[in-house]
PAVO-699198 format. One record per residue (C-alpha): x, y, z negated. Coordinates in steps of 0.02 Angstrom, whole numbers, plus 32768, in hexadecimal, padded with zeros to 4 digits. Each point is the difference from the previous one (the first is absolute). Layout:
// PAVO-699198
    px    py    pz
     X     Y     Z
...
This chain:
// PAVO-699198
    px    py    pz
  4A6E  0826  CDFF
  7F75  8053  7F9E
  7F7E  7FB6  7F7F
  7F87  8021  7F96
  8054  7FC1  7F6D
  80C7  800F  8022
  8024  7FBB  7F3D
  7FE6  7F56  8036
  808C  7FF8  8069
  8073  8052  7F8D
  8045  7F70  7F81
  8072  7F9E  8076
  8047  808A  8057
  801F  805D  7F6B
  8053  7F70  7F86
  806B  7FC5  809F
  8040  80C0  7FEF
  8014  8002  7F54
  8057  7F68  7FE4
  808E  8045  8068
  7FFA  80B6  7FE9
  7FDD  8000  7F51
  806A  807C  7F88
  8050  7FA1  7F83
  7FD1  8039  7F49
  8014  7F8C  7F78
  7F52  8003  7FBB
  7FCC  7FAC  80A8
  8065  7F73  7FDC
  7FC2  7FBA  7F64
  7F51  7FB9  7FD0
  8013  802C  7F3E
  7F7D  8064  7FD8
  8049  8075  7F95
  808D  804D  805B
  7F7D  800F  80A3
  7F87  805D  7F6F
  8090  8062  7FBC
  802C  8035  80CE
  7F51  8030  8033
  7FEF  807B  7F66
  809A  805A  801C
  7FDB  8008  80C7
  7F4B  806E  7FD9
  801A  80A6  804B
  80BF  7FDB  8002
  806A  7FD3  80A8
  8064  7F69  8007
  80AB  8056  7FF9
  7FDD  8065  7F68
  7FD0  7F40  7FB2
  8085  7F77  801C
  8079  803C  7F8A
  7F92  8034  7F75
  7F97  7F42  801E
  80CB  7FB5  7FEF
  8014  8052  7F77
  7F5A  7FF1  7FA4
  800F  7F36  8029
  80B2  7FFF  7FB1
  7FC4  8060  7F4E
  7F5F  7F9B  8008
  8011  7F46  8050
  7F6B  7FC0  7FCC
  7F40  8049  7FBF
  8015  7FDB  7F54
  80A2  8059  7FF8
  7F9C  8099  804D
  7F8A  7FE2  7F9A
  8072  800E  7F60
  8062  8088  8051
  8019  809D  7F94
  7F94  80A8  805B
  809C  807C  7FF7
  804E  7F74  8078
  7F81  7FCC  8072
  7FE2  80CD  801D
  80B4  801C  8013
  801C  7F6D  808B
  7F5F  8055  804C
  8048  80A9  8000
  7FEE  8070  809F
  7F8F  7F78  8049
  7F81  8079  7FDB
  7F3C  7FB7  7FCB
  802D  7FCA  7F73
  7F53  7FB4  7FCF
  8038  7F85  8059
  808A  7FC2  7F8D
  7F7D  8000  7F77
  7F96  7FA8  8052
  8082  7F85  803F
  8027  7FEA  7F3A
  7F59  7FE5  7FDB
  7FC8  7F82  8073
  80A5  7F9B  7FE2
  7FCE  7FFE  7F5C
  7F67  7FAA  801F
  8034  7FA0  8075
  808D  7FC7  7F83
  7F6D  7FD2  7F78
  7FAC  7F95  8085
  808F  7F98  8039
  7FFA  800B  80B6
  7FBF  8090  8075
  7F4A  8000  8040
  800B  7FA9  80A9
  7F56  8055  805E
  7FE3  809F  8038
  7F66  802B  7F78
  8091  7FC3  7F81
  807A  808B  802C
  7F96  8079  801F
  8000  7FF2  7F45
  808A  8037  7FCB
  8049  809B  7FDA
  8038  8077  8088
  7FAF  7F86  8080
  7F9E  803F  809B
  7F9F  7F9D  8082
  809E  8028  8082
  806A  7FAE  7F7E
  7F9D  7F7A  7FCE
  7FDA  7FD0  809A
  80CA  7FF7  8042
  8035  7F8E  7F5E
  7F6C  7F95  8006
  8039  7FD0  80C1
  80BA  8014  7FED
  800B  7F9A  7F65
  7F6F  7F8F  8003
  7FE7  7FED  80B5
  7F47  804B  7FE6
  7FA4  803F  8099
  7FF0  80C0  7FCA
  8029  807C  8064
  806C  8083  7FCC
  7FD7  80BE  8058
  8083  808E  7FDA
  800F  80A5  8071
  8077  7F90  8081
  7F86  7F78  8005
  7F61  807C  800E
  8063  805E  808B
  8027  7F4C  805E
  7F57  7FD6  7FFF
  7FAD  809B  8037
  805A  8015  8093
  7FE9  7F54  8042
  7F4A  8001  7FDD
  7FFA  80C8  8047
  7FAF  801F  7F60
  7FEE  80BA  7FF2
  7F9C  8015  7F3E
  804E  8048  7F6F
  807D  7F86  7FC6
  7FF7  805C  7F51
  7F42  7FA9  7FF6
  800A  7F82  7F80
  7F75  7FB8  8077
  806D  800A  8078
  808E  7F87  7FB0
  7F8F  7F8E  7FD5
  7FD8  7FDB  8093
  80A1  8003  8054
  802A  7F8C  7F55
  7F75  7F86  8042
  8035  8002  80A7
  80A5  7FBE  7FE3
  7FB3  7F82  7F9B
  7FB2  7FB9  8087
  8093  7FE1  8069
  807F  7FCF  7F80
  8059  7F43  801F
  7FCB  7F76  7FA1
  80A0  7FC9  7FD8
  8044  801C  7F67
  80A9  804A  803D
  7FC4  805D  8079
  7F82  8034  7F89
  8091  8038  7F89
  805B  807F  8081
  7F65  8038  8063
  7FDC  80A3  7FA1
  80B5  801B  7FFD
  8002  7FFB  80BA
  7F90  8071  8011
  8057  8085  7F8A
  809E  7FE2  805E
  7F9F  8016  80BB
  7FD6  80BE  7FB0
  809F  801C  7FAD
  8084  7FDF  808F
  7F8E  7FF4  80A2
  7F55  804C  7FED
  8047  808F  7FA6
  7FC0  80A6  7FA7
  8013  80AE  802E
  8032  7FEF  80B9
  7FEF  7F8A  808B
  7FEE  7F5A  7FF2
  808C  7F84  8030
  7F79  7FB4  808B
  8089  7FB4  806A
  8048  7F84  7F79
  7F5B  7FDF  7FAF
  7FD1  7F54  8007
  7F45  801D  7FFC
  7FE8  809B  8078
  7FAC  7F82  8086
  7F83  8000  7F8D
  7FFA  809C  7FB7
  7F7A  807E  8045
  8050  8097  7FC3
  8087  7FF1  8075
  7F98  7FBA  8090
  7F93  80A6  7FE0
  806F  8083  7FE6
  7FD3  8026  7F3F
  8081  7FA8  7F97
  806A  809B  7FDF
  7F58  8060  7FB6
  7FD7  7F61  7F9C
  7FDC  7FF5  7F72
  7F8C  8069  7FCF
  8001  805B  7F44
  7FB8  809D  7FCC
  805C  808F  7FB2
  8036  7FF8  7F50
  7FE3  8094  7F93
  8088  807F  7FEB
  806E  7FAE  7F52
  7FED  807F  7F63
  8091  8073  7FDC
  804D  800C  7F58
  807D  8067  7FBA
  8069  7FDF  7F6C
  80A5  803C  7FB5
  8087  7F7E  7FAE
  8076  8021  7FAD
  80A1  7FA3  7FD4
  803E  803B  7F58
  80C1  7FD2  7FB7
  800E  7FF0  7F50
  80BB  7FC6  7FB4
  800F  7F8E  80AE
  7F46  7FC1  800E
  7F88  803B  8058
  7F46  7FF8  7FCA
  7F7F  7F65  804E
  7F52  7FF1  7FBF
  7F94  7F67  8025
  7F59  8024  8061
  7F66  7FC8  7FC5
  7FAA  7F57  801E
  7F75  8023  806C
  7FFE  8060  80BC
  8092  801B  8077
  80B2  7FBD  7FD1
  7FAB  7FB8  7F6A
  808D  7FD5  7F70
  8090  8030  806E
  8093  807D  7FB8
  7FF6  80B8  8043
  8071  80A4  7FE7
  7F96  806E  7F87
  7F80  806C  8078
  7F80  807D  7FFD
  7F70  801C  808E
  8007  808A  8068
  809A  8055  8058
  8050  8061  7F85
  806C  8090  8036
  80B5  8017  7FA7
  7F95  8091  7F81
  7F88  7F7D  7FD8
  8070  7F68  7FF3
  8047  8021  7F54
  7F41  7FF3  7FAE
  7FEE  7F48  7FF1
  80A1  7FF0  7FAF
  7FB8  8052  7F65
  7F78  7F96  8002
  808D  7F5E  7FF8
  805B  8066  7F6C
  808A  8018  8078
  807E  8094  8017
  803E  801B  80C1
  80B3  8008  7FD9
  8042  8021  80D5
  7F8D  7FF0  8099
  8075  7F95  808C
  7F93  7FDE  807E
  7F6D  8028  8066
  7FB4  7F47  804A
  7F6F  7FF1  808C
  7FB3  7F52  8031
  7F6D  7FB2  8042
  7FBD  7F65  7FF2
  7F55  7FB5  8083
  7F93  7F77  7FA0
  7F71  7FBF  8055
  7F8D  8073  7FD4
  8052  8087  7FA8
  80A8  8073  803C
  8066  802E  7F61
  8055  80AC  8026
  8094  8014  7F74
  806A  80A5  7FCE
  807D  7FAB  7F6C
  8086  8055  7F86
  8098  7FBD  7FCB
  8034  804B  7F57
  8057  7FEF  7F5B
  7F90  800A  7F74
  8017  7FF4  7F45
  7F7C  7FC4  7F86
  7F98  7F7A  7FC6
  7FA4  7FE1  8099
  7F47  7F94  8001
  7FE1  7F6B  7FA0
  7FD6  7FAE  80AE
  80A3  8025  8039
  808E  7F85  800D
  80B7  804A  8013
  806C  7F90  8078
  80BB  7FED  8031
  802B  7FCF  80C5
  7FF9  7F42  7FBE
  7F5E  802D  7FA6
  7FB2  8050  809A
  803B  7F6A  8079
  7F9B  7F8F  7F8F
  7F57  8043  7FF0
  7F85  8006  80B8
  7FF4  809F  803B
  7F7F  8010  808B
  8046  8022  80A8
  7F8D  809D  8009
  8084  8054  7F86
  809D  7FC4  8085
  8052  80BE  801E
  7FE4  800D  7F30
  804E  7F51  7FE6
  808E  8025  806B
  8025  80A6  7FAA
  7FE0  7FBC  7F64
  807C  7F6D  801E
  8086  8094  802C
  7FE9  8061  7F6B
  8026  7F80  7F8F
  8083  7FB9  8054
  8053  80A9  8006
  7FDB  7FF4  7F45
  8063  7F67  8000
  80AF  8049  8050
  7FED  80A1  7F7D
């Protein structure tokens, strides 16, 4: 069966799927605004796996959005550590305090897209999950679903592109207000589990591919359609763990750009070789005392590839006025970005070798 518009026959099939197929996550089984909000920011750019225990946890330090709201930062960044984006904690802290101020959370899509931290995507999958709105929310699984049932072959990256695909769902959404609730999470779920990335499709458990012309014409697997990114930037930089009397050295990072406010191991840019690598310690009014340890990591952001050469050594001295000496219990405390893991994990062993001295 072909048409020119296959959308229109995709609600009942697909919500007849869903309702039994469904994965069960615990944001999908609650109307409360907040922990749905609280879900959808830590699910941008993040997989589903990587989120359930940090969303348990986070829930559990923070029940409610006035006690997020009120939460200390050093907390909120530490149950937020190795989540990586950490804007989006911020941002999360931000809008709960607003929303905290006003008493209740906006309940329209124009309302959240308000607040802090707070895309269209976003807005648009709290405003029908919590409110029962008709928006339509269109991630990469939903953009992918759509494109290959509709054999659309333009360049999903378009911003023209998702609008339209936004407005298209629109127009075939259900009426009612619980179907309205689950539709966009149908969707999501069709391109998660059936109508999946980076391979074939799962076309012989799909519950749509009557429908769908991208199987009928052969083009699902090239579907969809996005033009190349550009090549990420490469930057070098050398860390350096430093052990002073059984604490090794953190320094906070600024407030502004990349991993904004978060702790760091004392680093330099550029690779320095093991000549080079004593200079910044004068700089720090610090003495290298015995080299232990040669490090190499890297670490892929989104647009950026951080390529590390570290140095683990004892050092005597003052040290910066930025820097904060820490013991094992001191370190476990503060958030350390997840770019710094093979550094955090050496780090961790130092001073717990410290410990048994």
């Amino acid at each position: 069966m072909t048409t020119e518009n296959p959308l229109k026959n995709l609600t009942k099939p697909l919500l007849d799927w869903y309702r039994v197929n469904a994965r069960g996550l615990p944001w999908r089984e609650t109307r409360d605004p907040y922990p749905i909000w609280v879900s959808e920011i830590m699910l941008q750019q993040t997989r589903v796996a990587a989120v359930l225990g940090y969303y348990a946890r986070f829930l559990e330090a923070f029940p409610t959005v006035e006690t997020l709201a009120e939460a200390p930062e050093e907390q909120l960044m530490k149950l937020w550590e190795g989540l990586g984006y950490y804007s989006r904690a911020r941002n999360l802290q931000k809008a709960a305090k607003l929303v905290a101020a006003a008493g209740a959370f906006p309940d329209t899509y124009e309302g959240l897209l308000a607040l802090p931290g707070v895309g269209e995507y976003t807005a648009a999958a709290i405003a029908a999950a919590a409110f029962g709105r008709r928006e339509a929310a269109v991630d990469g699984n939903v953009l992918r679903v759509v494109t290959r049932i509709t054999d659309c072959h333009d360049d999903i990256l378009a911003p023209k592109v998702k609008r339209r695909i936004r407005e298209q769902l629109e127009a075939v959404m259900p009426t009612e207000e619980a179907d309205i609730r689950i539709f966009s999470q149908a969707t999501m779920e069709l391109g998660a589990t059936v109508c999946v990335p980076n391979g074939a499709p799962k076309c012989d458990v799909c519950p749509v591919r009557k429908i769908c012309l991208g199987r009928i014409r052969g083009t699902a697997e090239n579907l969809p359609v996005k033009k190349a990114k550009k090549d990420r930037k490469i930057e070098e930089k050398t860390v350096y763990l430093l052990l002073r009397d059984g604490k090794i050295a953190l320094r906070k990072r600024g407030e502004t750009g990349l991993l904004a406010g978060l702790w760091e191991f004392p680093n330099v840019e550029g690779m320095l070789t093991e000549e080079a690598a004593p200079k910044p310690l004068t700089a720090w009014e610090l003495t290298p005392k015995a080299w232990q340890r040669k490090l190499t990591a890297k670490h892929i952001f989104t647009h950026v590839e951080w390529h590390m050469t570290g140095y683990a050594l004892e050092a005597s001295g003052e040290g910066a006025a930025d820097f904060l000496w820490v013991d094992a219990e001191g370190l476990a405390a503060h958030a350390v970005p997840s770019a710094f893991a093979r550094y955090y994990a050496e780090a961790k062993e130092l001073l717990e070798k410290e410990c048994d001295r």
